[in-house]
matplotlib code that plots the C-alpha trace (Angstrom):
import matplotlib.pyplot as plt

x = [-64.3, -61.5, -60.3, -62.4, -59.9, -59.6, -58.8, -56.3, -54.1, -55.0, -52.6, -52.2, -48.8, -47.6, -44.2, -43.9, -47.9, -49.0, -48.5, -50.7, -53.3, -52.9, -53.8, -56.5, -57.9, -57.1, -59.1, -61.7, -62.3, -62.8, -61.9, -61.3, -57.2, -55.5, -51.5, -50.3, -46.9, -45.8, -43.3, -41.5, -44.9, -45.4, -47.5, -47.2, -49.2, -52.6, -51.5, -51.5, -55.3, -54.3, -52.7, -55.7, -57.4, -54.8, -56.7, -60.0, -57.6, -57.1, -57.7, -58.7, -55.1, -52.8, -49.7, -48.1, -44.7, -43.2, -40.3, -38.0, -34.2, -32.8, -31.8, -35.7, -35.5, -32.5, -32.7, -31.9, -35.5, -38.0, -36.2, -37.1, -40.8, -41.0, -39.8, -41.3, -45.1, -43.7, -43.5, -46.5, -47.7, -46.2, -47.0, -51.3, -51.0, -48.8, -51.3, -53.5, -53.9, -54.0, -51.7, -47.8, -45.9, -42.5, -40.2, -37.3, -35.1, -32.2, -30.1, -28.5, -31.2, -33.0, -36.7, -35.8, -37.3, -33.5, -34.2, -38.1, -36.7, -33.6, -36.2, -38.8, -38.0, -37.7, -41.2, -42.6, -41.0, -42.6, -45.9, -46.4, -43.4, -41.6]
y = [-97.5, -95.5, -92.1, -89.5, -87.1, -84.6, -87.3, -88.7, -85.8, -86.0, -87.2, -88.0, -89.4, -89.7, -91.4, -94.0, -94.3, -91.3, -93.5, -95.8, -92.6, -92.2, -95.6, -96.2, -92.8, -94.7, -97.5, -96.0, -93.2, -94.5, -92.9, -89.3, -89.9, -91.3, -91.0, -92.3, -92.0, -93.7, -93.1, -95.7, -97.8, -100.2, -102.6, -105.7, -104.0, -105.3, -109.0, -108.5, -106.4, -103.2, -105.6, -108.0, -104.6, -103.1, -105.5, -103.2, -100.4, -102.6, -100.0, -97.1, -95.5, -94.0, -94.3, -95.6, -94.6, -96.5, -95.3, -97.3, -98.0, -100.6, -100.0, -98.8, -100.5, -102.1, -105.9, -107.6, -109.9, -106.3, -104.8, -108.2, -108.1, -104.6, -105.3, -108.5, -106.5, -103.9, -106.2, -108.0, -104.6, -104.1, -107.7, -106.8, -103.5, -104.5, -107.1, -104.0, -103.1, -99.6, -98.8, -98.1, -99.0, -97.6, -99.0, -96.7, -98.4, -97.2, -99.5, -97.3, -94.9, -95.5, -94.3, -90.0, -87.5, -86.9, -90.5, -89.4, -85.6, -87.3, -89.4, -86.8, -85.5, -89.1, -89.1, -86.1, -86.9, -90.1, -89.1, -85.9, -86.4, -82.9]
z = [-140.2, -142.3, -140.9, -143.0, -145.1, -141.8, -139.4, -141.5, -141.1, -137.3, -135.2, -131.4, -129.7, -126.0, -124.5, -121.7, -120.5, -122.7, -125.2, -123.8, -123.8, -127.1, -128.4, -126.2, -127.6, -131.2, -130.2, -128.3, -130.8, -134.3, -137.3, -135.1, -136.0, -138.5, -137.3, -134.1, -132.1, -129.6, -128.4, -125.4, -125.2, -122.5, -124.5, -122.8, -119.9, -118.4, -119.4, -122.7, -123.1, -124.3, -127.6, -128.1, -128.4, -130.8, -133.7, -133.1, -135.3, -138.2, -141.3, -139.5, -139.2, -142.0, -140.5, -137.1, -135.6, -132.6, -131.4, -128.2, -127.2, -126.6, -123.2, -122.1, -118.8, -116.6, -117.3, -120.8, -119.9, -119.6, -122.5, -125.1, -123.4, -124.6, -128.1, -128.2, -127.3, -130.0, -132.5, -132.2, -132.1, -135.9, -137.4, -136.6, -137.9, -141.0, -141.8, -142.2, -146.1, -145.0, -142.3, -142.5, -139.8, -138.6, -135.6, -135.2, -132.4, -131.3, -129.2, -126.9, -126.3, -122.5, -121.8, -120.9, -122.6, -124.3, -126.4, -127.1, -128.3, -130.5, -132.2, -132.9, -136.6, -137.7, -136.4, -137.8, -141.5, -141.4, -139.9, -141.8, -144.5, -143.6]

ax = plt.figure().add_subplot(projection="3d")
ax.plot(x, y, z, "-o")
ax.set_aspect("equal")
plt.show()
């Protein structure tokens, strides 16, 4: 179901498990939004569900901003898991015909609300192109 002309300048974000919120909203409320940003995203929680349930949004968003550090959590091995679950994140929503996809990582950014604030207008200029 494509996001009707309101809800694809509807938008809902989080950061850290708010950004969980907001994709499960995504999922779980088709067609209502048609930007999402998340923002520090834990995807490679529940063993891999909330992912398998990320295909369920193929077409029905406009665009999608991810942004994350590089430095998100203290070992070298949770930081790649959290890439690695943002990138399989990207490559099903790039295979979308639809959807636009945007990873803005910055490597020595950790998971504070200082990172999530510093990334914002690259957010909001890709989201909503001001």
């Amino acid at each position: 179901m494509r996001a009707s002309s309101v809800a694809a300048e509807r938008g809902i974000g989080g950061a850290s498990y708010g950004a969980i919120a907001a994709l499960h909203s995504a999922i779980e409320r088709p067609g209502a939004f048609g930007l999402l940003l998340l923002e520090s995203p834990p995807l490679f929680i529940s063993e891999g569900r909330l992912l398998s349930e990320s295909k369920l949004l193929h077409n029905r968003l406009m665009r999608v901003y991810v942004g994350m550090g590089g430095k998100e959590a203290p070992s070298a091995e949770m930081n790649n898991a959290l890439l690695g679950a943002v990138s399989a994140f990207g490559v099903l929503l790039k295979n979308s015909a639809e959807t636009r996809f945007q990873l803005n990582r910055v490597e020595t950014h950790q998971h504070n609300s200082d990172a999530w604030r510093e990334r914002l207008p690259a957010a909001l200029v890709f989201l909503f192109g001001y």
